[in-house]
Steps between C-alpha positions, in 0.01 A plus 500: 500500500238733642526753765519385858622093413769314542503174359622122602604259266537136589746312285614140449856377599579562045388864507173487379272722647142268624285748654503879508303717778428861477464655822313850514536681779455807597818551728692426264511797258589558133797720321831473558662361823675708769805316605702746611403639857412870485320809664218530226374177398459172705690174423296265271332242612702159467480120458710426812439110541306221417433106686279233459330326715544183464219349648264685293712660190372781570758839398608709768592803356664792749550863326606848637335866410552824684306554830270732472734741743780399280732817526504461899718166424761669321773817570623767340748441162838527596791472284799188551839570471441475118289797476220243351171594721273212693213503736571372763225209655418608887239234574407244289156409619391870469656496122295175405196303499476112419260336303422132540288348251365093407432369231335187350744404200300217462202633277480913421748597773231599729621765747395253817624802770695807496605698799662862537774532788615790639851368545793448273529138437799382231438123517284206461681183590397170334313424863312837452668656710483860486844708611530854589749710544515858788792669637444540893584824679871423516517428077520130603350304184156275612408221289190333628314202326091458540338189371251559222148286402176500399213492738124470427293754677 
């Protein structure tokens, strides 16, 4: 792989891989992945989910990277009663982005739309459905679900 891809293989129902698409882009950097929530270094960016639609075929793919204001999502490191240290998340919108990109598996894997959200979204149902997730002032978990399509201009 190059830097900034990801790719998406489609295989058949015995394993074998029929189509292979390399996506380049440019939010989705090279090295080695941060997985581990820290101070210094955002989290990597990450596959999170992927539908089809079924009208069309078309893949829905939904992925997570650091907002750009990344450490205002997160606390200070604290310790647990094991002495092992963790950073704790404070708001999870303010910690990520989502990235919701189409594609055409049909010929190249044409990128048919790809949209940036400034929200934390950690699901694509197989109705495209998008579902976030927010705390609200009293800690009380918010999942809300928004519909999803494709519109012509």
């Amino acid at each position: 792989m190059r830097q900034h891809e990801y790719e998406i293989e489609l295989v058949s129902q015995d394993g074998q891989v029929l189509k292979v698409f390399n996506r380049d882009a440019e939010w989705f950097p090279d090295g080695t992945p941060v997985t581990r929530l820290n101070l210094e270094t955002p989290i990597s960016p990450m596959v999170r989910a992927v539908a089809v639609e079924q009208e069309t075929g078309y893949l829905w793919i939904l992925s997570n990277l650091a907002d750009e204001e990344w450490r205002s999502g997160v606390g200070e490191p604290t310790a647990d009663r094991y002495g092992l240290e963790h950073t704790p998340v404070l708001d999870h919108s303010n910690l990520y982005d989502s990235i919701l990109e189409v594609f055409d598996p049909t010929g190249d894997g044409a990128v048919v739309a790809t949209l940036r959200l400034d929200d934390y979204f950690f699901a694509l149902t197989s109705d495209l459905q998008l579902v976030s997730y927010s705390e609200d002032e009293r800690d009380v978990p918010v999942i809300q679900f928004y519909s999803a399509s494709l519109s012509v201009p």
